[in-house]
N, C-alpha and C positions, 0 to 999 in steps of 0.2 A: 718830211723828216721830222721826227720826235724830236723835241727838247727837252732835257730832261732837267727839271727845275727843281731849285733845292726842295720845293714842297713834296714833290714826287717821291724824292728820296726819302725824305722822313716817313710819307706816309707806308712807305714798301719798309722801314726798319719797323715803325710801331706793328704793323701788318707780323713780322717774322719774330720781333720778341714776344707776340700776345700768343703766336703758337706754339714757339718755344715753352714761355710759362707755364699753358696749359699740360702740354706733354711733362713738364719737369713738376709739375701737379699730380700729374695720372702715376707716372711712376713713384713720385713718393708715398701716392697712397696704396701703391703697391707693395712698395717695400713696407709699409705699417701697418697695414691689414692681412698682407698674404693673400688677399683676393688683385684677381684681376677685373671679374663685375660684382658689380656692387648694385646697377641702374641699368636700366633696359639700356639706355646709350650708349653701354658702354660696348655689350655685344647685343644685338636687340633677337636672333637667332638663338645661341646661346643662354640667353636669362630666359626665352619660354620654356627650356628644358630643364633650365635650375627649378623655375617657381614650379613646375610638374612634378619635379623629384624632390622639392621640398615637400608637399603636400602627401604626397608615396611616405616619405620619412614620418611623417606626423600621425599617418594612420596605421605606421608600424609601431610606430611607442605607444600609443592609442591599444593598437592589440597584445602589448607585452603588458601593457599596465593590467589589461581586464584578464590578461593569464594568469600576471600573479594573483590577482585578489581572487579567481574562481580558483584557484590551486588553493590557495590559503580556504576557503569555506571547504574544500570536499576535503581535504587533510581535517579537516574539524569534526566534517561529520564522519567520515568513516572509524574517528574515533570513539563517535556517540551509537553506531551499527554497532559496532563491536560489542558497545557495553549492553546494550538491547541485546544481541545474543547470548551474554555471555546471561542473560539474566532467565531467557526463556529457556538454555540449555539446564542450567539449576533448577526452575520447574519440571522440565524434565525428567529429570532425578528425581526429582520428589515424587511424580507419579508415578513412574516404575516403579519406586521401593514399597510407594502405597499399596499398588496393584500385588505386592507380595504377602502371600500369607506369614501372618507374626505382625505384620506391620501398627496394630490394633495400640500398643504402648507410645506410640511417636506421634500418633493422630496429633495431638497439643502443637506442639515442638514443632512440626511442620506446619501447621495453620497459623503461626507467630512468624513463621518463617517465611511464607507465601504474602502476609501483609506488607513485610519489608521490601520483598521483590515488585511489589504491586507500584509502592511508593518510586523504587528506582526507575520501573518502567516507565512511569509518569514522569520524573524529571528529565530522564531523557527526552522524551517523546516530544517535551517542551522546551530544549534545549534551545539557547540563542548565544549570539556571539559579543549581545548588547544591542545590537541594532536590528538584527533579523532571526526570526525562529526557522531554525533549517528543517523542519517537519512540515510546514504549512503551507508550501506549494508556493502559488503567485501571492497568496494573503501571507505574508511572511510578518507582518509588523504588531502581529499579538498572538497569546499563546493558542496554540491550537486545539487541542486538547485541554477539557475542561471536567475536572471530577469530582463528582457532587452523591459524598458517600459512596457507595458500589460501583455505581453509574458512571462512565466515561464517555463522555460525547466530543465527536470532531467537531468545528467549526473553521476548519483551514480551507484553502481553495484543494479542488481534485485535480488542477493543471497545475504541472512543471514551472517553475522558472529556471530559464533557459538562458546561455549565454552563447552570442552568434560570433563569430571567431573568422574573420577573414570575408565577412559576408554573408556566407555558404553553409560554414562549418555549425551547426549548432549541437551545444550539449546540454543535461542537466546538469543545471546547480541545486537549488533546493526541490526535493519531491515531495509531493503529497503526502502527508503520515499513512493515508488511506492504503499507501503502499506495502510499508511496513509493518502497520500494528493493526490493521483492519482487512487482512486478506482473506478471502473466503476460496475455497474450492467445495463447491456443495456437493455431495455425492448421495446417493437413496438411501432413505431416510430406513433406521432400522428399529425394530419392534420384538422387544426380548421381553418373554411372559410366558403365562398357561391361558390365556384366554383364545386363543387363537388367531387373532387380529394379525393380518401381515399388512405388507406395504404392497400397495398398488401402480407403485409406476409412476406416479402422478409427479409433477412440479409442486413441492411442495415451497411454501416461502415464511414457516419456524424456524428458530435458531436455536443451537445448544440441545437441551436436553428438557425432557418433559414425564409426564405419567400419563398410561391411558388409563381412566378408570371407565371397568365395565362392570355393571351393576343389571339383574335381573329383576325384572319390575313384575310377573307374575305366569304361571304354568296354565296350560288347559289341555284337554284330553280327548282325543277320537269318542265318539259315542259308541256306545254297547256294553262296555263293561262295568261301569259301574263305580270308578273308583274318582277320586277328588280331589283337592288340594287339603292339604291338614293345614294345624293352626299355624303351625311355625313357617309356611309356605314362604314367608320374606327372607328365610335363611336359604331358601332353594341357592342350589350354584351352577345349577344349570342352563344353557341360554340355547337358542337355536329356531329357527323355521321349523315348519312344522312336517315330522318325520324325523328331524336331526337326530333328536331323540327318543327314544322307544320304554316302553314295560313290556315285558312279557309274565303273564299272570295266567298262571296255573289256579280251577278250581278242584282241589284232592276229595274236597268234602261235597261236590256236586250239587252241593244249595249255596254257595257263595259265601258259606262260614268261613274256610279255611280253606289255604292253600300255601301255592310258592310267589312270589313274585320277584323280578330283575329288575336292573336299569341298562339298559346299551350292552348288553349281554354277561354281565359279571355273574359271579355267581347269588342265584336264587335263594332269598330267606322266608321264612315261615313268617304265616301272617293268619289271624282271624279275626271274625267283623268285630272284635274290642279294639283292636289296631286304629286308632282315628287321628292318629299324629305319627305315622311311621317314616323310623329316617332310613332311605335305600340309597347306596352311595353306587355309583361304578366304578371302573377302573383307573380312572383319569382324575377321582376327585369328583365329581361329579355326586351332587345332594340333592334329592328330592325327600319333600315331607308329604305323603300321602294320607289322603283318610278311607280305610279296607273298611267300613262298616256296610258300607249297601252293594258288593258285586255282586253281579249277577250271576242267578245261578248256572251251573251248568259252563261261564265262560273261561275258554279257556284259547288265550290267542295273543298276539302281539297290538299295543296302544302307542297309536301315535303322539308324543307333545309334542304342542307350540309352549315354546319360552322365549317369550320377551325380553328385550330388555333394553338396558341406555349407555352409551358410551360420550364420556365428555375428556378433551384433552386440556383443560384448563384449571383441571386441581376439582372440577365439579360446579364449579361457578355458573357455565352451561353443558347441561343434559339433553343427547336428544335421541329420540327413536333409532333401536338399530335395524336398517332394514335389509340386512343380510346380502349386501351389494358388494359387485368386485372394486366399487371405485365410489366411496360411501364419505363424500370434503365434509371436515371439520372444522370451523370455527373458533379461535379462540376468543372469550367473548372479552379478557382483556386486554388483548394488543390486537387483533382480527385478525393476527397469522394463521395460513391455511393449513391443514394436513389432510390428506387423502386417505384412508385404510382402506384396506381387505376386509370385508366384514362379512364375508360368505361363510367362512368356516370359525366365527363364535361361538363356542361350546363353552366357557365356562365363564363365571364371574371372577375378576381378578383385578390386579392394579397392575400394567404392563411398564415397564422400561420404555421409552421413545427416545431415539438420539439423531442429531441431523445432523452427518459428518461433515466436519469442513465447514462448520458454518459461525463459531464461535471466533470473536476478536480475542487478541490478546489478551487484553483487560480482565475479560470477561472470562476468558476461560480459567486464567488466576485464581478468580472472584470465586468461581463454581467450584473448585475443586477444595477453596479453605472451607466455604461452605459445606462441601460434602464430608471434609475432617470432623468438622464441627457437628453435624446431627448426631447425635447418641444414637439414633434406632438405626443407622444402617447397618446394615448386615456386611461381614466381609465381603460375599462374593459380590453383593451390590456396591461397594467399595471399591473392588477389585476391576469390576465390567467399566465403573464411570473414572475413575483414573486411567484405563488404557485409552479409555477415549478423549482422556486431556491431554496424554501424554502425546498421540498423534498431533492435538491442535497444535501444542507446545512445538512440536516438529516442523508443521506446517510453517509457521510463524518463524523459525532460528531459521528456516530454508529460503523464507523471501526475504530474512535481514542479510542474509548471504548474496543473495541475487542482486542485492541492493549495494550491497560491499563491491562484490565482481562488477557492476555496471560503473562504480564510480571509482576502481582501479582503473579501468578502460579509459574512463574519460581522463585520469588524472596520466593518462600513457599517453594520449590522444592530445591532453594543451604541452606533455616535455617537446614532444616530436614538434607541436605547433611552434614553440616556443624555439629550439633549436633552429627551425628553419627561418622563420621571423628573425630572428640576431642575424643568421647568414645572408639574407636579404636588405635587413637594414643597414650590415657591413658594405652590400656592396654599392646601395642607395647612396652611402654617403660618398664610398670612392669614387661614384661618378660625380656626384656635388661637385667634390671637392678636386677633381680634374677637370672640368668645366669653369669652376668660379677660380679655383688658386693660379695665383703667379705665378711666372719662373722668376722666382729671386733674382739668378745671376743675371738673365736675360733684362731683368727690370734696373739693377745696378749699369748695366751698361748702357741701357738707355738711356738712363739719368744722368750718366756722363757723356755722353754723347749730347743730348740737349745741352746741358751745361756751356759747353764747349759751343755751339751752333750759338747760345744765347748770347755768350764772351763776344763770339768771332761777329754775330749782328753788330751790337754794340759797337767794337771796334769799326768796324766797316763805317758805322753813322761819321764818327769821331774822326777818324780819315778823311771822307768827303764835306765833310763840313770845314775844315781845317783846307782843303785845298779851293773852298771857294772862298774863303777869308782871303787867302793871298793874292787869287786874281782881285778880287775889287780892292785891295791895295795899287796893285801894280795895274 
């Protein structure tokens, strides 16, 4: 049989007030915090799903924070697209109205006009918010766009910076300028002139707008008849393989004195052997300088020429043999861009038009068309051909600051929806937190009286048996 000794008893009260304490502990820090864990201890189950959904929570405000700030930069820039279109749609205009006959009085007025637009373009293009240029791709931390007189050069990155959204989701933040203000769509190159020169098909890799000059370097003639180059032969304007061109020489006076002679069948003029610098034009423009002093008698027949000549697409800088070829590359000897021509059906000397569609930047296409206000010697209709084909560039360029707007509407519809559903997530992230971690008040109040009460009644209990073994060792 147990004896139950006063030490036993104490040690079972200290034993049931220390648990009491504890409890009357746990509860009150329940009722002051409103959590029920606080410490793995308290539910060790329970707190690995809190610290799980607290870290859930963290990288949902994590994704709202990088919502708003990519919200915040693409609201910037589709402010600065706008102003970029609104600037190249005003070039625009100005080329149309140029391409209009009458236009010849406003030349000035628009070339003062074109430099301010040039100016906007540029600020945009190097717009920043202080800290980042929204034109310069991943190189965003200097301006991108750099213009040095006429010339405007990129130095931005050509990749995206991108902002990854949930993991998975990635969008553009800042793009490339090369997007906006340097888009090219090249299309065949085309060849407006009297010389003949077409395009070949070829790839070519010039930009913008050029001249072909074709220049005759000298004639010579089928044997038999007798006739020559005269003095003025460098005025010739004719060019071609040999055949291309023809005479037809009648002798009337049957000793070679006098007769008719053509060029490419126009009509026949009189000629005799005092003729030693005769000018025969044909239908097409087409000048040969002849010398009628030695034909032979009696001839009377069709003469074959060869005309030579040289075709340079660099302003003249380099000239080279044209050898009447369907696919005849060109050189330019100051930037080594290529051009391909047609050069089988060259019949005349002349300076051609060249334009490579779809291939001028924005900058640049500005640049060429004040330039072209500004020469004195252009001729309207020359005026008229190189403004529609700014005005396309002009087009080309408003259509991909558009694309560019539409792409970052999308994304800016793409982080609301992010953004709405992320809050609906972190609402619910927290309601389980906080049904997991929080108290039940009432429940916690009545625990805490209830301990209370267990703690009193220990106490008491000590104080009773302690008191009854005082009186037996009296008695």
């Amino acid at each position: 049989m147990t004896r139950i000794t006063p030490q036993l008893t104490m040690n079972s009260a200290v034993r049931n007030s220390q648990l009491r304490t504890r409890n009357l502990y746990k509860f009150q820090q329940q009722l002051s915090t409103g959590l029920r864990i606080r410490k793995a201890s308290d539910d060790a189950a329970a707190m690995e799903r809190v610290l799980a959904l607290q870290t859930q929570n963290s990288q949902q405000e994590s994704n709202l924070r990088t919502t708003e700030y990519v919200t915040g930069v693409l609201n910037q820039s589709v402010t600065y697209l706008q102003e970029a279109r609104s600037v190249l749609l005003r070039a625009k205009e100005i080329a149309v109205d140029v391409s209009q006959p009458g236009s010849g009085i406003a030349r000035g007025i628009y070339a003062t006009e074109l430099n301010g637009l040039l100016d906007r373009l540029t600020q945009v293009a190097n717009a920043s918010d202080g800290d980042r240029y929204f034109f310069g791709g991943t190189k965003s931390s200097s301006p991108p766009f750099t213009r040095v007189g006429d010339a405007t050069t990129y130095s931005g990155s050509l990749d995206a910076t991108t902002a990854l959204l949930s993991g998975t989701r990635e969008i553009t933040v800042l793009r490339p300028g090369t997007e906006v203000f340097l888009s090219s769509d090249r299309q065949s190159t085309v060849i407006t002139g009297r010389s003949g020169a077409r395009t070949s098909g070829g790839t070519d890799s010039a930009r913008g707008s050029g001249e072909l000059i074709v220049k005759p370097t000298g004639a010579s003639f089928a044997g038999g008849s007798g006739v020559a180059s005269g003095p003025s032969a460098a005025s010739n304007t004719i060019i071609g393989a040999a055949g291309a061109n023809q005479l037809t020489i009648v002798d009337t006076a049957g000793d070679g004195s006098a007769g008719t002679v053509s060029l490419n069948g126009n009509d026949p003029i009189a000629f005799t052997n005092a003729d030693t610098d005769l000018q025969v034009i044909d239908g097409q423009g087409g000048v040969v300088y002849l010398d009628m002093s030695a034909i032979s008698a009696g001839f009377n027949g069709v003469v074959d020429i060869t005309a030579d000549g040289t075709v340079s697409i660099d302003g003249g800088t380099t000239e080279v043999p044209i050898d009447f070829s369907a696919a005849q590359m060109l050189v330019d000897g100051n930037t080594g861009a290529v051009t391909t021509i047609d050069t089988t059906n060259v019949r005349l000397a002349a300076t051609d038009e060249v334009e490579y569609p779809g291939t001028l930047d924005a900058f640049t296409a500005i640049v060429a068309l004040r330039d072209a206000l500004l020469e004195g010697d252009t001729t309207d209709g020359e005026l008229s051909r190189f403004a529609t084909a700014r005005s396309a560039d002009f087009e080309r360029h408003a259509e991909a600051v558009l694309n560019a707007v539409g792409e970052t509407a999308t994304n800016l519809e793409t982080l609301e929806n992010f953004k709405i559903q992320t809050e609906d997530l972190q609402v619910e992230t927290q309601a389980t937190m906080a049904k997991l971690q929080g108290a039940d008040m009432a429940e916690a109040a009545i625990g805490l009286q209830n301990e209370q009460r267990l703690l009193e009644m220990t106490f008491a209990s000590l104080v009773r048996a302690f008191d009854a073994n005082l009186m037996d060792f009296i008695r």
